[in-house]
C-alpha positions as CSV (number, residue, x, y, z in Angstrom):
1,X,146.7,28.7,94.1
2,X,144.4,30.7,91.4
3,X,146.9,32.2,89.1
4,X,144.5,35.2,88.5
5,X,141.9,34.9,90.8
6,X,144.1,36.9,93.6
7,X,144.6,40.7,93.6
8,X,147.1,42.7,94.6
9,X,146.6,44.4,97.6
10,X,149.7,46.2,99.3
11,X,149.9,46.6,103.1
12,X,148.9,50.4,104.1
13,X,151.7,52.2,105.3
14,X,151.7,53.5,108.6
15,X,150.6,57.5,109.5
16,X,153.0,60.0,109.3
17,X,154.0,62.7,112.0
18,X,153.5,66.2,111.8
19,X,155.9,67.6,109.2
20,X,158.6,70.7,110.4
21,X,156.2,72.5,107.9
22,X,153.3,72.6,109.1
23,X,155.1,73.2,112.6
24,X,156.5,76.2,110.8
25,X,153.0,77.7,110.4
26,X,152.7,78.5,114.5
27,X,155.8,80.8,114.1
28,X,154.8,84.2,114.0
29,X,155.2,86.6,110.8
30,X,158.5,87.9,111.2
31,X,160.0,84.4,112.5
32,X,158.5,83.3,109.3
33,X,159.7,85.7,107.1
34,X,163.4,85.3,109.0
35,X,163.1,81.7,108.2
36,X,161.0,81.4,104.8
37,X,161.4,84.8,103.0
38,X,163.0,86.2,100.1
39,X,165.2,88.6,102.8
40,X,168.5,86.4,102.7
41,X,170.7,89.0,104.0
42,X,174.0,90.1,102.2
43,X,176.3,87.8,100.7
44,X,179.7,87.6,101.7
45,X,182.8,86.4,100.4
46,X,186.2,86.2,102.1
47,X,189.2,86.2,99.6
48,X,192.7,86.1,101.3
49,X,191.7,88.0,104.3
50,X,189.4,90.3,102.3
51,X,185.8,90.4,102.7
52,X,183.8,91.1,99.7
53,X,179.9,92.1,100.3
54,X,177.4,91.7,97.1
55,X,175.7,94.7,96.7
56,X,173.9,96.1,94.3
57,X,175.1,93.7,91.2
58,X,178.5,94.8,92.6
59,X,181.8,93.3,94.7
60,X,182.3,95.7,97.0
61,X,185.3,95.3,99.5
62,X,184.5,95.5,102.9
63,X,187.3,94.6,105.1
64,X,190.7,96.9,105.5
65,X,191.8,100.4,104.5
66,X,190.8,99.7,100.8
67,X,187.6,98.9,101.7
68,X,187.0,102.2,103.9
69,X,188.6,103.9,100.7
70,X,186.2,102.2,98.3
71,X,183.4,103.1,100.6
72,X,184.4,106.6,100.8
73,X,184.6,106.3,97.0
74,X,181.0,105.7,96.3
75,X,179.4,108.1,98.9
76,X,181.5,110.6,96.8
77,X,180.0,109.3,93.6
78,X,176.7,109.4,94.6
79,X,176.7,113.0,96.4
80,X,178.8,114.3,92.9
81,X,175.9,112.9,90.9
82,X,173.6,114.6,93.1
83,X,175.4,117.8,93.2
84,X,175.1,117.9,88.9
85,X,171.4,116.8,89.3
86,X,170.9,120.2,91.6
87,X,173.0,121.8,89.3
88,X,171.0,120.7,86.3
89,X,168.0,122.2,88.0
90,X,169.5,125.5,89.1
91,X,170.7,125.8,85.6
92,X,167.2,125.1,84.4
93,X,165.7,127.7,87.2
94,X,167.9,130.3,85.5
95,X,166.9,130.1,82.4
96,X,163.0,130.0,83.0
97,X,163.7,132.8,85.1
98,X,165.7,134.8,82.3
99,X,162.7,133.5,80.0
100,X,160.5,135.5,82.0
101,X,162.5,138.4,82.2
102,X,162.9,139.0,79.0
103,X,159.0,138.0,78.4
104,X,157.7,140.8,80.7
105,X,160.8,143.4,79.2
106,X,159.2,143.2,76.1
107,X,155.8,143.8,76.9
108,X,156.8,146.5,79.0
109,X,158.4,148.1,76.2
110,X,154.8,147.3,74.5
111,X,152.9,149.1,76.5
112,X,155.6,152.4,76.8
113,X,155.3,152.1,72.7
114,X,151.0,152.0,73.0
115,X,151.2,155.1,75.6
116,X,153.5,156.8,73.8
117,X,151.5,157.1,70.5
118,X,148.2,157.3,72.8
119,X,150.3,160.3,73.7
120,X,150.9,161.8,70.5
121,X,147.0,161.3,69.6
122,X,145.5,163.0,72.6
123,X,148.3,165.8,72.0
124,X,147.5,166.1,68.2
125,X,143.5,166.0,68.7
126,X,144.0,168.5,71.5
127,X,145.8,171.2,68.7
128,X,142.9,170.7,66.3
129,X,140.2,171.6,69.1
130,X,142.5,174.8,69.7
């Protein structure tokens, strides 16, 4: 027995079968996307016989009366903060519109002014000529 003349040479392992992986690949796109996306669906929580739903950063209750409440709630929220955002914008309107108002007042008094004195030249040049 050489103590170094042998190397070391391991048995090869046997071939592997096809991985679920790779098996994955002949699903179609929205099998894929089911099984393999980022879309995981809301997360639920159940809390003595309450069911809480993640959404948006948020708890939000989802089972029972207090949960129809809550709902009710936030669809209230969100149509009041889109009632001030209209509001915001009429009130904006309003004053452009004033803006303008006031904008062509004034030049209309500006011209009344210039046809005025335009008047009272034509009238005084038309007593020298007399």
């Amino acid at each position: 027995m050489p103590l170094f003349g042998n190397r070391f040479s391991p048995k090869k392992p046997p071939a592997r079968k096809a991985s679920s992986i790779s098996n994955s690949l002949n699903l179609d796109r929205a099998t894929q996307q089911l099984e393999f996306g980022r879309e995981y669906g809301s997360v639920k929580l159940t809390l003595d016989q309450q069911e809480y739903k993640f959404q948006n950063g948020k708890w939000i209750l989802e089972s029972g009366a207090a949960g129809a409440h809550q709902r009710e709630l936030q669809k209230l929220k969100k149509s009041h903060l889109n009632l001030k955002e209209e509001n915001n914008m009429l009130k904006l309107k309003i004053e452009i519109l004033l803006d303008m108002l006031s904008e062509s007042t004034c030049e209309g008094h500006l011209q009344q002014q210039e046809i005025e004195s335009l008047h009272s030249v034509v009238s005084k040049d038309r007593g020298k000529k007399r």
